[in-house]
C-alpha positions as CSV (number, residue, x, y, z in Angstrom):
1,X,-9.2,-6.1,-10.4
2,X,-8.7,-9.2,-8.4
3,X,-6.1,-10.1,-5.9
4,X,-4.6,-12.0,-9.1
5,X,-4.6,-9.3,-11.5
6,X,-2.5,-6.9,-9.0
7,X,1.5,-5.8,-10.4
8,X,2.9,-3.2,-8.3
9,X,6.3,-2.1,-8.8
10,X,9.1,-3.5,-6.6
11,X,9.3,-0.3,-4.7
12,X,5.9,-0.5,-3.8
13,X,6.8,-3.8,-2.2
14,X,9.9,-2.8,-0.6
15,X,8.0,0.5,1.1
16,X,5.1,-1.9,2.2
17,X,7.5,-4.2,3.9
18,X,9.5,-2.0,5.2
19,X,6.7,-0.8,8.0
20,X,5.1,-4.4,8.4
21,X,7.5,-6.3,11.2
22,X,5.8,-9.4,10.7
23,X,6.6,-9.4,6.5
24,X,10.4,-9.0,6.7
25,X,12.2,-12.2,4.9
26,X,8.7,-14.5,4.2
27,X,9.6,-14.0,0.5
28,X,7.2,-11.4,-2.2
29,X,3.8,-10.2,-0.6
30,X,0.4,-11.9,-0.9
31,X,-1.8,-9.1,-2.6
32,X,-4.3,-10.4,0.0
33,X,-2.2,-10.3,2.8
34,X,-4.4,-8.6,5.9
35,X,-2.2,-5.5,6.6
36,X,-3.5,-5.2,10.2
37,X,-2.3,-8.8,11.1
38,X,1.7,-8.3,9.2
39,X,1.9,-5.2,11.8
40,X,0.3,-2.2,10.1
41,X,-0.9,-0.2,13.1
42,X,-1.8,3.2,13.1
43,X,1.7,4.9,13.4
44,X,3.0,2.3,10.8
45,X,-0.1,4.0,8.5
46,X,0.5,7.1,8.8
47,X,4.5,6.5,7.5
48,X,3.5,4.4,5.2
49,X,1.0,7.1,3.9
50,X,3.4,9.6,3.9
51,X,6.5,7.9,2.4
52,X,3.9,6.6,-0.2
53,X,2.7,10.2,-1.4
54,X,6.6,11.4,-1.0
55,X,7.8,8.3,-3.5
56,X,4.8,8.1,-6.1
57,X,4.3,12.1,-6.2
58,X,0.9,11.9,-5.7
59,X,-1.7,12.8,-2.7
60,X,-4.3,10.7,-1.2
61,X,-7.4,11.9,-0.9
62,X,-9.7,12.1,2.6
63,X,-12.3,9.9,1.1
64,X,-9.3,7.2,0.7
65,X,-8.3,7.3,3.8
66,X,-9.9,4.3,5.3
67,X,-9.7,0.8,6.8
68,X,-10.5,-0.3,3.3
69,X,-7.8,1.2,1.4
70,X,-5.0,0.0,4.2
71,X,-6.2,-3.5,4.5
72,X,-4.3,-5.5,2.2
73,X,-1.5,-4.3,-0.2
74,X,-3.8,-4.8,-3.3
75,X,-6.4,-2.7,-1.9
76,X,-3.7,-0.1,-1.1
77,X,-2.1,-0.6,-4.4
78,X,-5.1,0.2,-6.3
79,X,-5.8,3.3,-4.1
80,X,-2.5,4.0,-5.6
81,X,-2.4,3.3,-9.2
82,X,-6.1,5.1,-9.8
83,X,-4.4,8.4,-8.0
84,X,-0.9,8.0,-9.9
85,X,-3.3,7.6,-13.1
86,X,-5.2,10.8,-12.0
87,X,-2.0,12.8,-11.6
88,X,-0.5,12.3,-15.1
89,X,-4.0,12.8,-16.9
């Protein structure tokens, strides 16, 4: 999946920006945007995680809980999907 391919839902978006300070009111999120640079520090993570798992009903695994998954919304998104796809298989 490419950063092109990526369609989240709007509350994806709207849970994403709400913990990045630096993404409020520049209009719909780049799928590539570097999370770590739009404010997503480590206590910002952790919320996001757990308002993420809360929303979508789903857990995130230990193995996805890495740099990787948190660096841009796309990565994050697909971390995401594949474990909202797991849970209703």
């Amino acid at each position: 999946m490419t950063t092109a391919d990526v369609q989240w839902d709007a509350g994806f978006e709207e849970l994403l920006t709400s913990v990045l300070p630096r993404s409020k009111g520049s209009g719909p999120l780049d799928p590539a945007l570097d999370l770590k640079k739009a404010g997503l520090d480590s206590m910002a993570t952790i919320e996001l995680l757990v308002r993420l798992e809360d929303t979508y009903e789903v857990e995130f695994p230990e193995n996805t809980l890495t740099g990787a998954t948190f660096a841009t919304p796309a990565a994050l998104w697909t971390v995401l999907h594949a474990q909202r796809t797991a849970a209703n298989a």
